[in-house]
N, C-alpha and C positions, 0 to 999 in steps of 0.2 A: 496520456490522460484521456484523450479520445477513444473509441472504442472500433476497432476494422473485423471485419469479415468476410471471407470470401470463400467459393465454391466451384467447384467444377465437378460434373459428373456426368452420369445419367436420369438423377432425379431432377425436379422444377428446380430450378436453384432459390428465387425469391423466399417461399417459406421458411429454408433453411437458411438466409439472411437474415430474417428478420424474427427467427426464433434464436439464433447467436446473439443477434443484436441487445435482444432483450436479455440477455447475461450477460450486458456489459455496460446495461442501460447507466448502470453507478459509476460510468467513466465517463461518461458522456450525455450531454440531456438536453441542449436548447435547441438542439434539429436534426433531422437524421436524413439517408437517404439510400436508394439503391440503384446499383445499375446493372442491367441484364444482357447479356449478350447470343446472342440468337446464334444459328449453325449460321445463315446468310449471312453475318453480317452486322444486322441492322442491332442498334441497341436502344432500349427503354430506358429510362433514367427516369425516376419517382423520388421527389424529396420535399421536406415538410416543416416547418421552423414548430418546436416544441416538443413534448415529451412523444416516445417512440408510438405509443398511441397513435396518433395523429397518423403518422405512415399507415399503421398498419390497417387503418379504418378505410384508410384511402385505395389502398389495394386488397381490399377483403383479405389481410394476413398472407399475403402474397399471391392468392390463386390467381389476382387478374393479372399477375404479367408470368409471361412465357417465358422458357428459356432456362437449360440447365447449365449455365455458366454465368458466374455475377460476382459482384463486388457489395459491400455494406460499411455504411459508417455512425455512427454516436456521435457529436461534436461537443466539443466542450471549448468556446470558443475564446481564439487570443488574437487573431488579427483579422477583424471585422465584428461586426455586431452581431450578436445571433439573428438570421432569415434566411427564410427560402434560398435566394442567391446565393449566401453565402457557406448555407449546406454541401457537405461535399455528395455527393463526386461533382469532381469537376473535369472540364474535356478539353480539348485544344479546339482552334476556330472551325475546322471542321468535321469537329466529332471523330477525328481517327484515332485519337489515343483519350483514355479516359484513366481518372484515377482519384483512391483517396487517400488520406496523407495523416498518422500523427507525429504531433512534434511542433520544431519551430525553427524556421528558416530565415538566418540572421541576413542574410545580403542578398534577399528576395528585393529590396528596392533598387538596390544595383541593377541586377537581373533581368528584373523587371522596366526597368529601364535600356537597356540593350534589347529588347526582346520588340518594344514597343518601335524601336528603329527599325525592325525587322519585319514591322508590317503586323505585328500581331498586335488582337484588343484583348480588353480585358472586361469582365462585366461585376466580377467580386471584390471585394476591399481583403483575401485571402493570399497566405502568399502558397498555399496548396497550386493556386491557378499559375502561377509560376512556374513550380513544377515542371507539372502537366504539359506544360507550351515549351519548357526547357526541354522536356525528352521529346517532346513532336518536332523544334528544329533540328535536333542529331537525328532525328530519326528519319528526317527528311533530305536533310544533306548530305549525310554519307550512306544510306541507304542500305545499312547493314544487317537490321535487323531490331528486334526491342532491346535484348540484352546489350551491345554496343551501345544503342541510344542512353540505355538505360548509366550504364556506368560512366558514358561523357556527362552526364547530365550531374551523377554522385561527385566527380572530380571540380566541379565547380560550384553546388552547393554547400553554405557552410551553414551548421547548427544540427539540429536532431532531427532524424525524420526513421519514417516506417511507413512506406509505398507500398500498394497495391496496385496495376496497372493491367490493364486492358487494350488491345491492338483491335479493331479492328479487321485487321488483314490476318488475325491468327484466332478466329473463333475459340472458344473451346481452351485460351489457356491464359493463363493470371501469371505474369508477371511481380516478384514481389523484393522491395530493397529495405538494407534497414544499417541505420549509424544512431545507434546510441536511445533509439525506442526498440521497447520489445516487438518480437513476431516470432508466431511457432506455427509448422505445418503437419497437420496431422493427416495418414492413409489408410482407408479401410472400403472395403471391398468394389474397389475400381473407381472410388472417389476419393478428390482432393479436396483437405479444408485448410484456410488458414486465416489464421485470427491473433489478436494484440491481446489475448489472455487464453488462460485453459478450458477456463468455464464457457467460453463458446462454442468450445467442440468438443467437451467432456463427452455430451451424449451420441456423440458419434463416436470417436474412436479415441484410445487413452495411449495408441501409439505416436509419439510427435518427433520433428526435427528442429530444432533452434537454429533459425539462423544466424549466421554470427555478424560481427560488426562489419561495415562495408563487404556483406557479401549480398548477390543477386540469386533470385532462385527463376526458375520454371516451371509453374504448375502445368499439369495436364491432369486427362480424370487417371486416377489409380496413380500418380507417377509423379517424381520430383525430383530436376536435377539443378545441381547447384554452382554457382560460379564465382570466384572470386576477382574482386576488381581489376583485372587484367584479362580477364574474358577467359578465364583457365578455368575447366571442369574441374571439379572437387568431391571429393565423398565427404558423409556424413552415418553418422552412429543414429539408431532412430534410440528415444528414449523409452520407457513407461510409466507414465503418470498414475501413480498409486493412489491416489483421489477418488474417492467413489461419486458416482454422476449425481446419484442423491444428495449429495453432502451440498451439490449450487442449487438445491431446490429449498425453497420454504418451509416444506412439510407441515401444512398447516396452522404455523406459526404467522401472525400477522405482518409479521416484518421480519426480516434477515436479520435486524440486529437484536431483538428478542430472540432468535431461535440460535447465534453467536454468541448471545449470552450464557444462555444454558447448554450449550455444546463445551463451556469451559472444565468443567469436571473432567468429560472423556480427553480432548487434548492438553489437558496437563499432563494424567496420566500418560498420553501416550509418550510424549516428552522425553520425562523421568524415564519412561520403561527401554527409551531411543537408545540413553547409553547408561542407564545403570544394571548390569548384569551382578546375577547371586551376590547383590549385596554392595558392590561394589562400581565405582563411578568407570566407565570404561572409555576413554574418547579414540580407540584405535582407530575409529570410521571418522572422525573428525581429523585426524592424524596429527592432533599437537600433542606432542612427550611429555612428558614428566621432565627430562633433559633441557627443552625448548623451553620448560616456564622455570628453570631453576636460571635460567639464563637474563629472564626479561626483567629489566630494570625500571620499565615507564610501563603503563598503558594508558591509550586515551581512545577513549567511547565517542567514536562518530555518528552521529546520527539527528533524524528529521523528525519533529511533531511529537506522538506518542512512544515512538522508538527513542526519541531523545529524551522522553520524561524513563523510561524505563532506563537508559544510560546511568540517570541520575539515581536512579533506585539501586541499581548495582554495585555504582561508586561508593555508596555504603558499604554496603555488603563486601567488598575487597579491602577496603584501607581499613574495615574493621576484623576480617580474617586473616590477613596477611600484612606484609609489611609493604608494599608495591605502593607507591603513590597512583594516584587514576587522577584525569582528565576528562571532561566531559564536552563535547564541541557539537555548536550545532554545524552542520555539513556546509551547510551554506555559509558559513563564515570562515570554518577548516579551510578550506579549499582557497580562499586567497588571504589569508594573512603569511606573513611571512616570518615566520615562525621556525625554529631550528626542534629537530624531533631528536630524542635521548634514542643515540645509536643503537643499543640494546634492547628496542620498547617496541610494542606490540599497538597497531592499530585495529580496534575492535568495529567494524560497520554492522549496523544492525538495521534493516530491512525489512519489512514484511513482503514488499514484490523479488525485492532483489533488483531492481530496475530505477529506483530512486534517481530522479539524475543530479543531486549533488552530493548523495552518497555515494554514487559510484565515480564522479570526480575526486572526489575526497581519498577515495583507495586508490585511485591512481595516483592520486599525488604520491601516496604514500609508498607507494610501490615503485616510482620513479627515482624517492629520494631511497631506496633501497631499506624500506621500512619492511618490519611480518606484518602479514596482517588475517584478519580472520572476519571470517562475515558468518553473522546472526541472521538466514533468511528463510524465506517460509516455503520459496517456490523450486524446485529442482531444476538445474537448469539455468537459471536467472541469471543473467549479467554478469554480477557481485558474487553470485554463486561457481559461476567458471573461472572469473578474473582473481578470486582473494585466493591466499596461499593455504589455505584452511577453510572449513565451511559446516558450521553449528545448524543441521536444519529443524527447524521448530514444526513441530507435526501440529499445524489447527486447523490443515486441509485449507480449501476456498473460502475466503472471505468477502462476505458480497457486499453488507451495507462499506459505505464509505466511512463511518464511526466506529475505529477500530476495537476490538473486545479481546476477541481467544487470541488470535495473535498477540497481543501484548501479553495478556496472561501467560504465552509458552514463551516469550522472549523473557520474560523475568524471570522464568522457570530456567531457562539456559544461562541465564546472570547467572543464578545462581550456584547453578553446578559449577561454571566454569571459577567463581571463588573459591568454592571448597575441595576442587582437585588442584587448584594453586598453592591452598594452604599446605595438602597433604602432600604433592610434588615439593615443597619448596622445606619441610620439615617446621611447618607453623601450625598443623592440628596434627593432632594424634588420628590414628585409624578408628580408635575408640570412638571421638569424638564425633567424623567422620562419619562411622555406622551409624551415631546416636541424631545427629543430624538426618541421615537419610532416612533414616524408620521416620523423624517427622514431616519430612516434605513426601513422603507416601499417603498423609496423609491429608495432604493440602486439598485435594478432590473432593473429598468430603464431607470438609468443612466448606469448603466453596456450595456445595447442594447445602450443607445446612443455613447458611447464608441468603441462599434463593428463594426457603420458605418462607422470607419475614417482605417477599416482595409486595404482598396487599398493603402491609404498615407506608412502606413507600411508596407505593402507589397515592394511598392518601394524604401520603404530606406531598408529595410534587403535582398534586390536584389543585392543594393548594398554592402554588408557588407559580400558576400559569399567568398571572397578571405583573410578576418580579422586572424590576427593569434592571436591575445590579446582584449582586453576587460576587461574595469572596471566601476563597479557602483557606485554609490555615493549619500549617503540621509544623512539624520540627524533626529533622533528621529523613531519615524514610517516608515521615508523614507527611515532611512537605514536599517530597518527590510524587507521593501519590496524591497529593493538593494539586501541584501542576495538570495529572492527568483526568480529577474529577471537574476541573475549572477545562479543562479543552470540550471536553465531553459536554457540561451542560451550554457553552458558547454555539458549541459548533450544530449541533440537529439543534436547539429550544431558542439560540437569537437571543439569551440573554447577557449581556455583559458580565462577562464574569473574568477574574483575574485570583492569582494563589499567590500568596507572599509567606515566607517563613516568619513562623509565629513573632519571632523574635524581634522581626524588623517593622511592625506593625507603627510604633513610637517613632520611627523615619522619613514617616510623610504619610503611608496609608490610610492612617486612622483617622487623619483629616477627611476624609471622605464618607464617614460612619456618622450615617441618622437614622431618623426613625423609619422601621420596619427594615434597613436595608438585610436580605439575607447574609450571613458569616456560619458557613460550617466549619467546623474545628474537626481536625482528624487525631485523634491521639491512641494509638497504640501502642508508644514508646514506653515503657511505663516509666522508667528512668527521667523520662520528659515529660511525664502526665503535668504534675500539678505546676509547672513553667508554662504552659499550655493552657491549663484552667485559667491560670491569673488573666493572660491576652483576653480569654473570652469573657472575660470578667468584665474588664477594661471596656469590651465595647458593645457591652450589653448595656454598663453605664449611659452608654453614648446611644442607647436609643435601638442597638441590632436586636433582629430577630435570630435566634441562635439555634442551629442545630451541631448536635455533638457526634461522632462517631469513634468506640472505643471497643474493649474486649469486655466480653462477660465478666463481673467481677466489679467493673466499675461502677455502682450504680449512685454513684454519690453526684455524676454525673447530670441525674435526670434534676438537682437541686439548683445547677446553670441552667440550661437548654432547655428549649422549649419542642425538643422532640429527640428522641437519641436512639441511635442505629448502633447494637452489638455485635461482632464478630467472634467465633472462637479463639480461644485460647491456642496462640501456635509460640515457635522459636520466634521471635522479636523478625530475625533478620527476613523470613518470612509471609510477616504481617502483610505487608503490600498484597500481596495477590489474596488476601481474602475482604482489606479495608477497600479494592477498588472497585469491588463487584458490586455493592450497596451506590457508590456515584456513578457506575454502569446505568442501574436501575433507573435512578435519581434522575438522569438527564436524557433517558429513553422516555420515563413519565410524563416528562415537562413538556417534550417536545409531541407526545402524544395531547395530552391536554388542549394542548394550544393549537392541534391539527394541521402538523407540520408533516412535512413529507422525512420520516425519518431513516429510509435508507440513502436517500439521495439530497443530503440539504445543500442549499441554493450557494452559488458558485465554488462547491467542492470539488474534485477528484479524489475517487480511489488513489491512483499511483499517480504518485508527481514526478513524469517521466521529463518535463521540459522545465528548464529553470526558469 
């Protein structure tokens, strides 16, 4: 959830700390810091409580401190308050080992308490500074070196972490360990970078190495050698990050998730184009058969926040093309219920980092109990990406606001292929029907740009919606899967309460809650479901709501309920979602614009929720 950076070269290091940093500011945001380490020696350490601003004012954007070897951190913080103090990096009592840390370290008070017997203090309420004083007494006692320190230190830490660490006595090299938080190293021309996302070091170099789980590396400048918890040299495969470096910029756009927005046309396309060759749905590169799904008898959709509203969009879309029962779990419940999984059934994890940490507990479990399973992720590379037994990757490139868009748009796009090669593997659509299906989600691109045109309309109603203290969704089948995702969206960047309940169950306690002015948007693209859906909004427009409707062209008998109505094209029913979600995209971009909120980075988020 934090954000690390580090460098070793020939160039200043600082600037290029603290220009990484700033691509990762959406992981991390109530203190930052950096530390510099000099050819002597000697190190500077610069940190700041608040947004990365503040740092960088502080060192004129890095030029006032020295030194081509350094470390950087974002904090996003879980044990201590956000401050200065408690910004990482953090050092051992005399400065010889230094380091920053994400994750979360469960028996840091243990530790910490052992450590305190040993003469050492503490100045942070972090269990980072734990750490740090853990691998400075191995490092001190047996005198072996960082790496030895480094992996006594892993052996008795328990919970998530991803280490950057600094020796004093080894100028010039980074140190870096990781169990269960991402880190990737990337090398280009006699320089080392490594960072806790891509988008740090995109513009440097798009060649990386992923370290794997409880392993230890060695940066130096140009060089990287790797070690596995036994202190055993190891090789590694360098990868190439197909991401264009522009794609982490703004480009003029005000905000990341405005320019996410309008990026969804291009990676849907590119999606669909990943594995539909001449016509035809192709998953060889995914490597699940036709064989492998005639086989599976369960599947259940794992997954976290917007990837789990998307879970729920697809569960349609399967029990209505095929005969397969679905399951929809959120990760964080998956993971410790005790629960018996149908021998035959497929665990679907769906990700956008690939790094999730209780989706990627949730595969594991699943994989322990000798479950398939298959991951929906966006990043190459990622965790859930090496560990599932299959891997669906969704092309939206970097995602930088923390309020997810195109990713979710190419995860429903992979729902849905992967329904309609189920049906066709499993002899439930015809090929016919199959081609007739895929000529329409070719054209789901755009209809999503025609969608985009009507964003002044919206614009003007969530102008007015900036004073709203409540807010509720309301669909039926699909719609109330994409109810779930437009009630996340306007919560999370506008602060307004908001909650999505299926149309149906409004008469079970919710509508208790409906007076005058409260907003209720109704989503109905179902047509099947349309006027069971009018009725609800009927019902609590009686009761005082202000009502907006969102439907397909066609319906205008609509605009005779609602007092403002958002139309989408005309697609296949099963579909709908990726064009009805892009108007509550808009919707909850507006509000929170309005109201002069910070919308790529709202207040106690993370991008990736890499610690549970």
């Amino acid at each position: 959830m934090c954000g690390i950076v580090g460098f070793t070269g020939v160039s200043q290091a600082a600037p290029i700390l603290l220009d990484g940093l700033s691509k990762l500011e959406y992981r991390g945001y109530d203190s930052a810091g950096i530390a510099v380490l000099a050819e002597n020696g000697e190190t500077e350490v610069v940190k700041a409580k608040g947004k990365l601003i503040v740092l960088k004012n502080m060192t004129d954007n890095g030029n006032a401190v020295g030194g081509s070897c350094g470390i950087g951190h974002t904090r996003w913080a879980t044990h201590g308050e956000p401050s200065t103090l408690n910004a990482h990096p953090h050092s051992s009592d005399d400065s010889d080992v230094i380091a920053v840390h994400n994750g979360i370290i469960e028996n840091y008070q243990e530790l910490r308490e052992k450590l305190l017997k040993r003469g050492y203090e503490f100045k942070s309420q972090t269990d980072t500074e734990v750490a740090v004083k853990l691998i400075d007494y191995y490092y001190k006692k047996y005198n072996l070196g960082p790496v030895d320190s480094i992996c006594r230190a892993m052996v008795r830490i328990r919970g998530s972490y991803a280490l950057c660490v600094m020796f004093k006595d080894f100028p010039g090299e980074i140190y870096t360990a990781r169990k269960d938080s991402p880190m990737i190293i990337g090398i280009s021309n006699g320089e080392t970078y490594v960072a806790s996302d891509v988008p740090a070091i995109l513009k440097y170099t798009r060649n990386v190495y992923y370290i794997g789980n409880m392993e230890i590396a060695r940066l130096e400048k140009g060089k990287v050698t790797f070690f596995n918890i036994d202190r055993e040299e190891i090789q590694k495969d360098i990868v190439e990050i197909k991401w264009d470096a522009a794609a982490a910029e703004k480009g003029g756009y005000e905000h990341f998730m405005l320019k996410e927005i309008y990026e969804q046309p291009k990676v849907v396309r590119d999606t669909i184009n990943s594995v539909v060759k001449n016509g035809k749905i192709d998953f060889s590169e995914i490597g699940l058969t036709d064989e492998e799904m005639q086989k599976i008898s369960q599947i259940y959709i794992v997954a976290c926040g917007s990837a789990y509203h998307v879970g729920m969009a697809v569960q349609y879309v399967i029990e209505d093309l095929t005969t397969l029962p679905v399951r929809v779990e959120l990760a964080s419940e998956f993971r410790y219920r005790k629960m018996t999984l149908a021998k035959d059934s497929l665990v679907i994890i769906i990700s956008q980092s690939g790094e999730t940490a209780d989706s990627l507990a949730a595969l594991r479990e699943a994989k322990e109990k000798g479950i398939k399973t298959l991951g929906i992720v966006n990043v190459v590379g990622s965790s859930i990406a090496r560990e599932a037994d299959n891997v669906f990757y969704t092309l939206a490139g970097p995602e930088i606001s923390v309020a997810t868009t195109k990713a979710y748009s190419t995860q429903l796009i992979a729902g849905y292929l992967l329904a309609m090669q189920f049906a066709v593997a499993r002899g439930e659509m015809s090929e016919e029907k199959c081609t007739e299906m895929l000529n329409e989600l070719n054209t789901i691109p755009d209809k999503i740009e025609k969608v985009l045109e009507d964003k002044e309309r919206i614009q003007w109603f969530a102008n007015k919606l900036a004073g709203s203290k409540d807010a509720f969704f309301i669909g039926r089948g699909i719609d109330y899967a994409i109810s779930l995702e437009g009630s996340l969206k306007m919560k999370e960047i506008s602060y307004i309460h908001s909650e999505a309940y299926a149309a149906g169950e409004l008469k079970h306690g919710p509508i208790s809650l409906i007076e005058d002015g409260i907003l209720v948007i109704g989503v109905l693209t179902q047509q099947d479901l349309y006027e069971k859906t009018v009725s609800n909004m009927v019902e609590v427009k009686s009761r005082g709501a202000s009502l907006m409707g969102l439907t397909t062209y066609g319906n205008y008998s609509m605009e005779d309920t609602a007092d403002f109505t958002v139309y989408i094209p005309h697609t296949n029913p099963h579909f709908a979602g990726s064009l009805s979600v892009i108007p509550l995209q808009l919707l909850g971009y507006y509000v929170s614009v309005a109201k002069g909120y910070d919308v790529d980075k709202p207040r106690n988020l993370a991008k990736s929720v890499t610690v549970e």
